[in-house]
C-alpha positions as CSV (number, residue, x, y, z in Angstrom):
1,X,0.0,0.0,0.0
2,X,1.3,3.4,-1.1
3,X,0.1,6.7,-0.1
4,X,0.2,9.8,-2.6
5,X,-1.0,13.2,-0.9
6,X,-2.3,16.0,-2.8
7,X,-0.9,19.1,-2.3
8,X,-3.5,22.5,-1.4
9,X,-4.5,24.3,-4.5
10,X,-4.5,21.9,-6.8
11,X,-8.1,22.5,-8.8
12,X,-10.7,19.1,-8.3
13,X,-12.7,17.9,-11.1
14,X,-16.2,19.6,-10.4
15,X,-17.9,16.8,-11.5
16,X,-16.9,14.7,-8.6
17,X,-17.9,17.1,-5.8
18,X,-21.5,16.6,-5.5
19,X,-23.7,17.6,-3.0
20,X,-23.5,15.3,0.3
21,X,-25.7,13.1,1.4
22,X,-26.5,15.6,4.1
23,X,-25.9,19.0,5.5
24,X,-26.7,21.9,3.4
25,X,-24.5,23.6,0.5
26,X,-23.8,26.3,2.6
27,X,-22.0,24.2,5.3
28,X,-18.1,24.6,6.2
29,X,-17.9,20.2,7.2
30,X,-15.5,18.9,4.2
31,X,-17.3,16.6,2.0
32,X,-15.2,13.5,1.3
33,X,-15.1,11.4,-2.0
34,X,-13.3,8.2,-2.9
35,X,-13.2,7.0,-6.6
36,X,-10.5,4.0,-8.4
37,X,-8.7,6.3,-10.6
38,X,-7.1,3.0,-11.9
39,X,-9.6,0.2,-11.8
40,X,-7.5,-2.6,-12.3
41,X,-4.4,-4.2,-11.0
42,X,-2.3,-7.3,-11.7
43,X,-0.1,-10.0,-10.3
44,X,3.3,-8.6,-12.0
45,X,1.9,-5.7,-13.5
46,X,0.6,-2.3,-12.5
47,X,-1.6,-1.8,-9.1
48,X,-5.0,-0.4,-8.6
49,X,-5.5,2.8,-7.7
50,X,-7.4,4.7,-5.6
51,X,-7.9,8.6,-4.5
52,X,-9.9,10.2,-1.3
53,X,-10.5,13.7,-1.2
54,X,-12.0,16.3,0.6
55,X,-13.1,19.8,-0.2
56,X,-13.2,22.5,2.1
57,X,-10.6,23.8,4.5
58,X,-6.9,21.7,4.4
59,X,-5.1,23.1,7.6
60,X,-5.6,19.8,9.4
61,X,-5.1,16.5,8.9
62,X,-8.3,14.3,8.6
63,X,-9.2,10.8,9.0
64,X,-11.4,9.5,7.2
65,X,-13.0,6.6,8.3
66,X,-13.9,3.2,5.7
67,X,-15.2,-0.5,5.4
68,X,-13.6,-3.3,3.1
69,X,-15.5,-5.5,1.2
70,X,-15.0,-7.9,-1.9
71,X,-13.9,-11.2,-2.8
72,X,-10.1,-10.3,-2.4
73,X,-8.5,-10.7,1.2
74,X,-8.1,-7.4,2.9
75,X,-5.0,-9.6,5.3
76,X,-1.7,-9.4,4.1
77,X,-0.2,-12.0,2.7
78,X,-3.1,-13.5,1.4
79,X,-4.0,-11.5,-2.1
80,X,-1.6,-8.8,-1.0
81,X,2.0,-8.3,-0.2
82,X,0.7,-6.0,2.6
83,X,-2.8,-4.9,3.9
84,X,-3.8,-3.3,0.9
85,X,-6.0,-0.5,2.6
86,X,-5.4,1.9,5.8
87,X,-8.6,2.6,8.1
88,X,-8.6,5.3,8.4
89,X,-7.7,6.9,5.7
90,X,-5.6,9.9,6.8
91,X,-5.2,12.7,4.1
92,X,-2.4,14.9,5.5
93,X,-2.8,18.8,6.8
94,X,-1.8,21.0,3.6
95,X,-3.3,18.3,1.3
96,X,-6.3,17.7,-0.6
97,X,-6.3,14.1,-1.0
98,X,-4.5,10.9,-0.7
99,X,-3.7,8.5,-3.6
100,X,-3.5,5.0,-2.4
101,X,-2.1,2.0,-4.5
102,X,-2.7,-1.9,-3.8
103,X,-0.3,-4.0,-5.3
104,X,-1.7,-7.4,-5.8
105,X,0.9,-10.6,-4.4
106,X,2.5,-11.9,-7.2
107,X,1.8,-15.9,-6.2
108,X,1.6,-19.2,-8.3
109,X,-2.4,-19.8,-7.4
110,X,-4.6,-20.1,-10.0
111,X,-7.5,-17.9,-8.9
112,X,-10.4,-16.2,-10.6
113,X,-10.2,-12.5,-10.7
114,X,-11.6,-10.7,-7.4
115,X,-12.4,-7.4,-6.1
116,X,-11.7,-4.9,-3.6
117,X,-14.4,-2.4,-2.8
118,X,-13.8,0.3,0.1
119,X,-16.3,2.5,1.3
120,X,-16.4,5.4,3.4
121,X,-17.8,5.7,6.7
122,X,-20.0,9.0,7.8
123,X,-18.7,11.0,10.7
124,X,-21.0,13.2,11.8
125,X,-19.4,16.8,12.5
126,X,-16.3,16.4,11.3
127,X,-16.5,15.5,7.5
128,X,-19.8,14.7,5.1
129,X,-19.8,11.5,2.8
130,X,-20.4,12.7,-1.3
131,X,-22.4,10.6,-3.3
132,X,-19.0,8.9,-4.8
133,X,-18.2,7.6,-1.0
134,X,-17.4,4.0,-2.2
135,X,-15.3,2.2,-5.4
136,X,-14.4,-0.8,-6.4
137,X,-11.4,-2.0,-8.4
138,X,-10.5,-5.4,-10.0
139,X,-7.3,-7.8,-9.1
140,X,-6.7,-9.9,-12.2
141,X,-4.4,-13.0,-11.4
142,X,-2.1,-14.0,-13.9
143,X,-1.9,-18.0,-13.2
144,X,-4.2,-20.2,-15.9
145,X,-7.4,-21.4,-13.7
146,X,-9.4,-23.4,-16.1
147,X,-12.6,-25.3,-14.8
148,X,-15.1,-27.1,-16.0
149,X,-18.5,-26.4,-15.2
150,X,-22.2,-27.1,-15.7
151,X,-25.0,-24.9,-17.7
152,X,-26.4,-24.6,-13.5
153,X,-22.5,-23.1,-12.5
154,X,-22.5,-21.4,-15.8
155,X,-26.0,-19.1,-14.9
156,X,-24.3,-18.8,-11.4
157,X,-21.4,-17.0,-13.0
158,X,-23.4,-15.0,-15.6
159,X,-25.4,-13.8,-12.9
160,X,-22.7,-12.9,-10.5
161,X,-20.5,-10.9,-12.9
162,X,-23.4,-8.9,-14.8
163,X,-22.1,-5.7,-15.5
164,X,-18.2,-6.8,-14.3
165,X,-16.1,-5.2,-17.5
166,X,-13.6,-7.7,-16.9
167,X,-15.7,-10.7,-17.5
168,X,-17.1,-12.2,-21.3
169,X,-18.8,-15.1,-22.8
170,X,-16.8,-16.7,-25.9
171,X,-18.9,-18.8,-27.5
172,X,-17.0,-20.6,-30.5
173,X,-19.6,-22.0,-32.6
174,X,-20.4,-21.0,-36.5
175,X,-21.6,-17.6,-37.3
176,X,-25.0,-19.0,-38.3
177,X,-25.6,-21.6,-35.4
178,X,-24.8,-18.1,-33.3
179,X,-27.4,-16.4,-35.1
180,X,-30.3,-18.5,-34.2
181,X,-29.5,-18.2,-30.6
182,X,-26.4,-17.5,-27.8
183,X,-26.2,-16.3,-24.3
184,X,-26.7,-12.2,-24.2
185,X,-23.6,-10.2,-24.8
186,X,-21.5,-12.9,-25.9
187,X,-18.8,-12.9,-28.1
188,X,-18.3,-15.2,-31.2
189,X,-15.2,-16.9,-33.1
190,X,-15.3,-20.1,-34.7
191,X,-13.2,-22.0,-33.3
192,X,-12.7,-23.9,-37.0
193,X,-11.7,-21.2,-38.9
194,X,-7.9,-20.8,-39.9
195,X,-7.7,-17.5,-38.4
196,X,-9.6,-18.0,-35.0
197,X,-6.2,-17.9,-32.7
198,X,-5.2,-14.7,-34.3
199,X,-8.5,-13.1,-33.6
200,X,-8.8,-14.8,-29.8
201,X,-5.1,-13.2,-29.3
202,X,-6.9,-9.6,-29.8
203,X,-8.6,-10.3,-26.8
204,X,-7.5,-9.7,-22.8
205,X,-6.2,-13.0,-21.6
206,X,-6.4,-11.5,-17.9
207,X,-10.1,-11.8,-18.1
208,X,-12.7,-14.2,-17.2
209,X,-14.3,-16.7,-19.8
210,X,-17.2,-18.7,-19.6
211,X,-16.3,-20.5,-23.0
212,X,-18.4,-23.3,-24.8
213,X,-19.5,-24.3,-28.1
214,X,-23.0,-26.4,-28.9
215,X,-22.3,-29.6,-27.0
216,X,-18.2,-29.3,-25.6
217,X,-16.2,-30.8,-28.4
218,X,-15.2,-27.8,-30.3
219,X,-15.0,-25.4,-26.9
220,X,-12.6,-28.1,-25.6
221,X,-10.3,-27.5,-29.0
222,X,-10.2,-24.0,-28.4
223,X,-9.3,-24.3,-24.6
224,X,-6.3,-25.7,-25.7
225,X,-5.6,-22.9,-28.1
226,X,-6.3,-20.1,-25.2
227,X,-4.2,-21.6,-22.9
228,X,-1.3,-21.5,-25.3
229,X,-2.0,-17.9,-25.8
230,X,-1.7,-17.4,-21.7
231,X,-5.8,-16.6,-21.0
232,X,-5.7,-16.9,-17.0
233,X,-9.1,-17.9,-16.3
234,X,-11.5,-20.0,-18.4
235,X,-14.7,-21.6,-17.3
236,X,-15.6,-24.2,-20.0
237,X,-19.5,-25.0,-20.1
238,X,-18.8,-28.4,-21.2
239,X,-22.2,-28.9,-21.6
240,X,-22.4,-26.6,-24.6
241,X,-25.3,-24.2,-26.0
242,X,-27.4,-27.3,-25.6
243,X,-27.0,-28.3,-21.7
244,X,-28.2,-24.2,-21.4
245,X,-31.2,-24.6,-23.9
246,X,-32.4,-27.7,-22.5
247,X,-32.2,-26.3,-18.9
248,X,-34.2,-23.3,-19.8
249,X,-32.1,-20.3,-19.5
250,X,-32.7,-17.5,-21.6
251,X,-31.5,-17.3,-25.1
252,X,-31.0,-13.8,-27.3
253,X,-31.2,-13.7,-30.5
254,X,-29.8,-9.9,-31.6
């Protein structure tokens, strides 16, 4: 963990002082605001960031108070070299903010990608939460985690990771079998075209798949293609497009 202050009089983006979510405008209680001014971070590679501010007078120091949540360990030496995030959160007198960097442990686990979300704590009289008072960033591991799962474990993760930008669906079936129906928002290559581990390689292999074709054959060809092209985490619906058809789950068709 890493702290960056922010020196007085440097100018704020208005847009991420907001009204708080109490007191009135007029009021001379700092408002504080946390957002992940880098989203992601990755075993080996560059850490997440994130930045508290506060507005208002910066004579004095402030603590500002926080909870962590998410699937990664807040303990050091579990997901992190270090515990990742300080409670409180002290921004130093003369600054306006705090940057604060977590460096995910570089070990030799496979694990899926997790999260870290921190949010602020109200303390009434001496600061005011914005409406930004928590953020979330991503820790992407960078050891191949492949398992197999059914169309049941396969809904489980669609449903867990809707809206995660670091999550996709590869289905690998022909265009026109993709056509008449696949899971929504996935992505299609066909897995038996010439060109279809030069087009996977244009993807992220740090993200999370949930990868399958109509019934597992060809889905199982092109795990061993993503592996050799270092995707981390792969779920493979060995069940195929059919196991999720015949279990009633819904089907788009755009």
């Amino acid at each position: 963990m890493r702290l960056v202050p922010w020196l007085s009089g440097v100018v704020l983006v208005s847009g991420l002082l907001v009204p708080s979510c109490g007191g009135g405008s007029g009021s001379s209680t700092p408002r504080v605001t946390i957002v992940a001014i880098a989203a992601a971070g990755s075993e080996g590679g560059a850490p997440a960031r994130f930045s508290v501010t506060r507005t208002g007078e910066v004579r004095d120091s402030l603590a500002v108070a926080c909870a962590v949540s998410g699937t990664a360990s807040n303990a050091a030496g579990v997901d992190f070299a270090e515990a990742p995030f300080p409670n409180p959160v002290r921004i130093p007198a003369g600054s306006r903010g705090v940057e604060i960097a977590v460096t995910p442990l570089d070990d030799a686990l496979p694990e899926a990608n997790e999260t870290l979300t921190v949010t602020l704590l109200r303390a009434q009289g001496r600061y005011e939460l914005s409406r930004e008072f928590s953020a979330t960033v991503t820790i992407l591991d960078d050891d191949p985690l492949v398992t197999e799962v059914t169309v049941a474990e396969a809904k489980a993760l669609v449903d867990a990771h809707a809206g995660d930008p670091f999550f996709a669906i590869l289905d690998v079936r022909m265009p026109v079998e993709f056509w008449y129906g696949h899971l929504a928002g996935a992505l299609n290559i066909d897995v038996l075209e010439a060109d279809f581990a030069a087009r996977a390689a244009r993807l992220d292999p740090s993200w999370e798949y949930l990868l399958h074709c109509k019934s597992g054959t060809r889905s199982a060809l092109a795990l061993v293609t993503l592996r050799a092209l270092g995707f981390t985490t792969i779920h493979h619906m060995y069940e195929g497009f059919d196991g999720w058809v015949a279990a009633g789950y819904p089907v788009a068709t755009d």
